[in-house]
MDTraj code that builds the backbone (N, CA, C; nanometers):
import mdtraj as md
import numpy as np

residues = "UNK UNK UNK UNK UNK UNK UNK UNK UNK UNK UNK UNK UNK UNK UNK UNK UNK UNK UNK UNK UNK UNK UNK UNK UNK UNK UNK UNK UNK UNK UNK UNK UNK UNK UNK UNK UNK UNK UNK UNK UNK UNK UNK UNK UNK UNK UNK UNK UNK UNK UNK UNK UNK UNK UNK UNK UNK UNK UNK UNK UNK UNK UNK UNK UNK UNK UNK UNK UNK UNK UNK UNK UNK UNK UNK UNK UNK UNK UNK UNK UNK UNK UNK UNK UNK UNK UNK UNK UNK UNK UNK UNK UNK UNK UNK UNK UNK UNK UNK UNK UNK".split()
xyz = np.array([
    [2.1837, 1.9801, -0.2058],
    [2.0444, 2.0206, -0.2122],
    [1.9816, 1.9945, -0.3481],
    [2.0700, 1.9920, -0.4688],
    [1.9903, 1.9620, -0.5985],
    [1.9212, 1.8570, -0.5893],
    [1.9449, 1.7198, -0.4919],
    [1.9132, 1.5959, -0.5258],
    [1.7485, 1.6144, -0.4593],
    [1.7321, 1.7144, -0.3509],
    [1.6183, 1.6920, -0.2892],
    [1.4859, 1.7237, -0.3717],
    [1.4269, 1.7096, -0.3615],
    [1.2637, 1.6946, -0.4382],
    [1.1917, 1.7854, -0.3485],
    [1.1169, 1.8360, -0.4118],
    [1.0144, 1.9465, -0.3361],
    [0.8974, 1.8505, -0.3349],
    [0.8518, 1.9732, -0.1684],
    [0.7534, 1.8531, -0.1073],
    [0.6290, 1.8438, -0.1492],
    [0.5640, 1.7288, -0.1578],
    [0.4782, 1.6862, -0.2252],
    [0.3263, 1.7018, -0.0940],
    [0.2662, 1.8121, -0.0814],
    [0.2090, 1.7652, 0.0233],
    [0.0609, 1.6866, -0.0067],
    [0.0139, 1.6628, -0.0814],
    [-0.0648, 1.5648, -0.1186],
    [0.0276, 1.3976, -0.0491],
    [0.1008, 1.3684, -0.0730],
    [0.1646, 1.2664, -0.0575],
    [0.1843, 1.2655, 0.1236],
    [0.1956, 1.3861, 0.1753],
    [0.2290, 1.3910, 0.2882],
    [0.0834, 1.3518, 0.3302],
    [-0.0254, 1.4254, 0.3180],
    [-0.1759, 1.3789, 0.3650],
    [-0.2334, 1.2370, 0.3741],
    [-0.1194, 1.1927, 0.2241],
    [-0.2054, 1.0518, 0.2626],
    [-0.1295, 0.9535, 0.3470],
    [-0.0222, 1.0250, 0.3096],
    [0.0850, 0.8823, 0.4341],
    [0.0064, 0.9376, 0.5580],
    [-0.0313, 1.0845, 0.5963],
    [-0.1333, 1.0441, 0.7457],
    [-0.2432, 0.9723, 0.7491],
    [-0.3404, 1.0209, 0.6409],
    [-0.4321, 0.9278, 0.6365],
    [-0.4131, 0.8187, 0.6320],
    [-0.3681, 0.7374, 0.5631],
    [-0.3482, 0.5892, 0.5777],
    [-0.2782, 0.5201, 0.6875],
    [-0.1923, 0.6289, 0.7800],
    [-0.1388, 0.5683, 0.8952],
    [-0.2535, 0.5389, 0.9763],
    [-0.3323, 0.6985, 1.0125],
    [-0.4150, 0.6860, 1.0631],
    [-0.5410, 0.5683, 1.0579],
    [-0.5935, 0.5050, 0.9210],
    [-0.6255, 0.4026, 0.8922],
    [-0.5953, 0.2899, 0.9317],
    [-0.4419, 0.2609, 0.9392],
    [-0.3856, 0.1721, 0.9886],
    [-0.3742, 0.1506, 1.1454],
    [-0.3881, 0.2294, 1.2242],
    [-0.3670, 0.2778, 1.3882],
    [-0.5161, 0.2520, 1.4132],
    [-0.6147, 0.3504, 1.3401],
    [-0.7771, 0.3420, 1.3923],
    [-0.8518, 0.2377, 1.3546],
    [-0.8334, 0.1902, 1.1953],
    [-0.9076, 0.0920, 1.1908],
    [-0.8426, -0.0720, 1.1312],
    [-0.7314, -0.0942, 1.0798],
    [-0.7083, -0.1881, 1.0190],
    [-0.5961, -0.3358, 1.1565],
    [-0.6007, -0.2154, 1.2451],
    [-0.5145, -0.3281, 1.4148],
    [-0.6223, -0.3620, 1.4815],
    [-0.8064, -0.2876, 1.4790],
    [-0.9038, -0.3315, 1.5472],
    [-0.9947, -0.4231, 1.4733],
    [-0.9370, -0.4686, 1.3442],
    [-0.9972, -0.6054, 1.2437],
    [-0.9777, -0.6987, 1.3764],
    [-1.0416, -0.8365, 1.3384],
    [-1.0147, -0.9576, 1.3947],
    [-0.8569, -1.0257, 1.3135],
    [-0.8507, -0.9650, 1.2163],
    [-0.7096, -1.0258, 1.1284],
    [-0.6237, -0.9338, 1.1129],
    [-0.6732, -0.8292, 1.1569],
    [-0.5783, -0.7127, 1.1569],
    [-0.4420, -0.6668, 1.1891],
    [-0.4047, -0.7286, 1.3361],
    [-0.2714, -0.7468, 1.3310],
    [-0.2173, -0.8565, 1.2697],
    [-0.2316, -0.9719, 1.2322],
    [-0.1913, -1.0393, 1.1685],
    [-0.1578, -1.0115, 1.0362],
    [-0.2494, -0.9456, 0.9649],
    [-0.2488, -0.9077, 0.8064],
    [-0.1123, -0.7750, 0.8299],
    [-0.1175, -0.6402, 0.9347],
    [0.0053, -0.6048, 0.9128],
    [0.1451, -0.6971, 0.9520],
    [0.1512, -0.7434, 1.0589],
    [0.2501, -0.8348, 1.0723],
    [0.3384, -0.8665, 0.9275],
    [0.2192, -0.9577, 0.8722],
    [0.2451, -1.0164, 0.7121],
    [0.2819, -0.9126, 0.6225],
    [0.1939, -0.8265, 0.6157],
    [0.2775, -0.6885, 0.5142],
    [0.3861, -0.6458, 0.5577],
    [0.4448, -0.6331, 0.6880],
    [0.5655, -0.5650, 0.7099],
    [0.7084, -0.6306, 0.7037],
    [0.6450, -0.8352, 0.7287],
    [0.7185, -0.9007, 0.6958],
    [0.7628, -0.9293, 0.5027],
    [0.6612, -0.9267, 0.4291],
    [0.6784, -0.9668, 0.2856],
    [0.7074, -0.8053, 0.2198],
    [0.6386, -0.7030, 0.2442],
    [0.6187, -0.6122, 0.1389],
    [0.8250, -0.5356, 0.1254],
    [0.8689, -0.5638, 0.2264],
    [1.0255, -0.5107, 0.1276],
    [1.1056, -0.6169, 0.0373],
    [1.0395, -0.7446, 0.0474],
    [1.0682, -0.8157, -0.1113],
    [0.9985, -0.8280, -0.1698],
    [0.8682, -0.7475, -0.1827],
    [0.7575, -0.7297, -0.2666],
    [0.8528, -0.6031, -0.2958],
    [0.8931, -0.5110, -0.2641],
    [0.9716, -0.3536, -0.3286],
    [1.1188, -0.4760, -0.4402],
    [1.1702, -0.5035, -0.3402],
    [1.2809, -0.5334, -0.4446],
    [1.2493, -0.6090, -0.5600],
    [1.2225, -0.7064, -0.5722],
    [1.1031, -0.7675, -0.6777],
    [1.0316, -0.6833, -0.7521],
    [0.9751, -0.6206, -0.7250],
    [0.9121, -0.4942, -0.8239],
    [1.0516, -0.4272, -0.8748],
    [1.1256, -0.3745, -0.8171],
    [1.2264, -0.2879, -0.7954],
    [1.3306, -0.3034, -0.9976],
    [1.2830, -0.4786, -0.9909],
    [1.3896, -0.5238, -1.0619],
    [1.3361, -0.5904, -1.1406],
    [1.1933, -0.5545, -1.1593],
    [1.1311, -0.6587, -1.2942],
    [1.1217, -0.5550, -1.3782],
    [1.0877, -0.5814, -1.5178],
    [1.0823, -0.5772, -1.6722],
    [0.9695, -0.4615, -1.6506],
    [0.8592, -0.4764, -1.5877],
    [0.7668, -0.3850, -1.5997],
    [0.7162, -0.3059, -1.4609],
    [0.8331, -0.2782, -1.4852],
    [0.8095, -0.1852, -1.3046],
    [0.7305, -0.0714, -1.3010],
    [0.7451, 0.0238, -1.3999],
    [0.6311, 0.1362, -1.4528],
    [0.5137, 0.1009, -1.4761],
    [0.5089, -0.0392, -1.4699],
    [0.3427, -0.0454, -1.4993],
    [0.2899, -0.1275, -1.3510],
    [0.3640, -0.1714, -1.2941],
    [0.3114, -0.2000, -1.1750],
    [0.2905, -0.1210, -1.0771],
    [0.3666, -0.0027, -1.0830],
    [0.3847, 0.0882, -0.9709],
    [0.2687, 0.1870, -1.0045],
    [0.2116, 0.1969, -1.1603],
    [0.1096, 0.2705, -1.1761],
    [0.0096, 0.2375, -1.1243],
    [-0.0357, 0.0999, -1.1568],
    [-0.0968, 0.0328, -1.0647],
    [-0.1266, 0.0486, -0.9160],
    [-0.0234, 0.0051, -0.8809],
    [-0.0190, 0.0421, -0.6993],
    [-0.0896, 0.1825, -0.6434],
    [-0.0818, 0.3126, -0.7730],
    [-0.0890, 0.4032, -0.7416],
    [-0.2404, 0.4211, -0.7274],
    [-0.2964, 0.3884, -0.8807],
    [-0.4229, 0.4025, -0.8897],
    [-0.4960, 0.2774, -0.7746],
    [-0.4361, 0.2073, -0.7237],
    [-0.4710, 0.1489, -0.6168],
    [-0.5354, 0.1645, -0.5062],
    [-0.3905, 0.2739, -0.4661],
    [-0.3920, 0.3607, -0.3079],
    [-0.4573, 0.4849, -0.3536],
    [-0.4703, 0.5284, -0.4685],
    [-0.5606, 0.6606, -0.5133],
    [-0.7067, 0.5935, -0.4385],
    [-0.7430, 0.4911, -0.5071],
    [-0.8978, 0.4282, -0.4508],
    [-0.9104, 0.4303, -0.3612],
    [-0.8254, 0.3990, -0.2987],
    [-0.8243, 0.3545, -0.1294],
    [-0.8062, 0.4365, -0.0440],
    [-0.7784, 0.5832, -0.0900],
    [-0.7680, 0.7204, -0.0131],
    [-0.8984, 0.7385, -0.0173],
    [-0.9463, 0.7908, -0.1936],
    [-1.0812, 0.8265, -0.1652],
    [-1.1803, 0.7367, -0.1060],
    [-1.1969, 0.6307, -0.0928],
    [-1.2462, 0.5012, 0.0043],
    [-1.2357, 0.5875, 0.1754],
    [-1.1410, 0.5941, 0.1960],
    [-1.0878, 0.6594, 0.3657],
    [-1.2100, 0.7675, 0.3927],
    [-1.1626, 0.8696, 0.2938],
    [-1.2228, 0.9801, 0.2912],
    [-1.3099, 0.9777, 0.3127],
    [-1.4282, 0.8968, 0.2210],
    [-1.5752, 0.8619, 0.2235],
    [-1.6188, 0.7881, 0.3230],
    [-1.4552, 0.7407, 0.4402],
    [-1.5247, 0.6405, 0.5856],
    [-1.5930, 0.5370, 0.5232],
    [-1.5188, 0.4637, 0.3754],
    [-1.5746, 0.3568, 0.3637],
    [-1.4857, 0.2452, 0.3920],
    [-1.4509, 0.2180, 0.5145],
    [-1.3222, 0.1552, 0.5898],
    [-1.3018, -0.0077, 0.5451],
    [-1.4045, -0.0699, 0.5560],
    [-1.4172, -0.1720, 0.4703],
    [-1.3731, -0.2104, 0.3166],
    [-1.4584, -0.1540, 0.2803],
    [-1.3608, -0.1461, 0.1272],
    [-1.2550, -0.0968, 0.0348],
    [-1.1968, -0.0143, 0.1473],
    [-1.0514, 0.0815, 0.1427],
    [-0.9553, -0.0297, 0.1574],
    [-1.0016, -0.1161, 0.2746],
    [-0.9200, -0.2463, 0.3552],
    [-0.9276, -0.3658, 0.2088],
    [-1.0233, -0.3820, 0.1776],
    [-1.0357, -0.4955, 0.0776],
    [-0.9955, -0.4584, -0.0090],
    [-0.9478, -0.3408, -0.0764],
    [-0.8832, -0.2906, -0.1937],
    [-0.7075, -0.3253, -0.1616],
    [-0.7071, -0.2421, -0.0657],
    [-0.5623, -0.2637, -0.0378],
    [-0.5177, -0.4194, -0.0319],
    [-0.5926, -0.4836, 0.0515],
    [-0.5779, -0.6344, 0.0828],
    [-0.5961, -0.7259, -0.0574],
    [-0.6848, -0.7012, -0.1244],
    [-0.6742, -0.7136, -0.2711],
    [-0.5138, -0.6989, -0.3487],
    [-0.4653, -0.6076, -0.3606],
    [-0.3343, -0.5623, -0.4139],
    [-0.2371, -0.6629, -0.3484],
    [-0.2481, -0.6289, -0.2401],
    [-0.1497, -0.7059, -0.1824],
    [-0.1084, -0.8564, -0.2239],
    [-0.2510, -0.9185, -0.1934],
    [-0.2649, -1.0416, -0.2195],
    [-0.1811, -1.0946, -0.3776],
    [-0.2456, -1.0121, -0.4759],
    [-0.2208, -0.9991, -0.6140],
    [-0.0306, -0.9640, -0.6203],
    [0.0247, -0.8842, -0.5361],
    [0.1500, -0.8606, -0.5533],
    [0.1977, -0.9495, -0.5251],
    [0.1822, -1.0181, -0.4335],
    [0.2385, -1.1089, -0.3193],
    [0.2590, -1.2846, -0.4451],
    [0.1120, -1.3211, -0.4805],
    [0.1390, -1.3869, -0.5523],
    [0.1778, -1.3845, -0.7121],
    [0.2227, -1.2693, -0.7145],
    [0.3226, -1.2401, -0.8765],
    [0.4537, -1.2629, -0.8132],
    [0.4688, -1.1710, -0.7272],
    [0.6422, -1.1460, -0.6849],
    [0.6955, -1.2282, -0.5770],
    [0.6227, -1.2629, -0.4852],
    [0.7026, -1.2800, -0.3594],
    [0.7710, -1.4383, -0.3970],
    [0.7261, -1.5078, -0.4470],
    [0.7893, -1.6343, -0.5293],
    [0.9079, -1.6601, -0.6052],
    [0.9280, -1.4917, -0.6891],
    [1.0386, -1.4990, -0.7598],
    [1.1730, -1.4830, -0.6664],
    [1.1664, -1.4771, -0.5374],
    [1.2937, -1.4381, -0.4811],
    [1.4196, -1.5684, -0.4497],
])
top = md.Topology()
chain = top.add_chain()
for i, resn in enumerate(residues, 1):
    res = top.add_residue(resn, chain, resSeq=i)
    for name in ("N", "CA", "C"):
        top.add_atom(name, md.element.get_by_symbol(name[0]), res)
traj = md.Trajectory(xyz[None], top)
């Protein structure tokens, strides 16, 4: 039990919210399933790649203040630009890391 971490429920809200995002609005895009497809295929050697570079604390801060935007984006039902933020990042991760593998 020492190893477990107390729960974070902020963290829990947004993994719903953003599922929910993902279920309500980001599979009824015209590119939408395609774009998750692609994230679910690249983003776990986008983790290991991050996982194992030089500046992993600063990318992951990143990511954070990222998905911070992109919550409050949800929140505000500004679905569009929650999507282009995230899709933004991605893009940007994808072509730093996904190359080095």
């Amino acid at each position: 039990l020492a190893g477990l971490r107390r729960i974070d429920w902020s963290t829990i809200e947004w993994t719903i919210l953003n599922r929910s995002f993902r279920d309500c609005y980001v599979v009824q895009l015209a590119n939408g399933h395609a774009a998750l497809v692609e994230y679910y295929r690249v983003a776990p050697i986008l983790v290991q790649q991050i996982e194992q570079s030089t500046d992993k604390d600063a990318v992951l801060s990143g990511i954070f203040a990222t998905v911070t935007k992109a919550v409050k984006l949800i929140e505000q039902k500004n679905f569009q630009e929650a999507f282009a933020c995230y899709e933004a990042m991605f893009i940007s991760l994808k072509q730093q890391y996904y190359g080095k593998r």
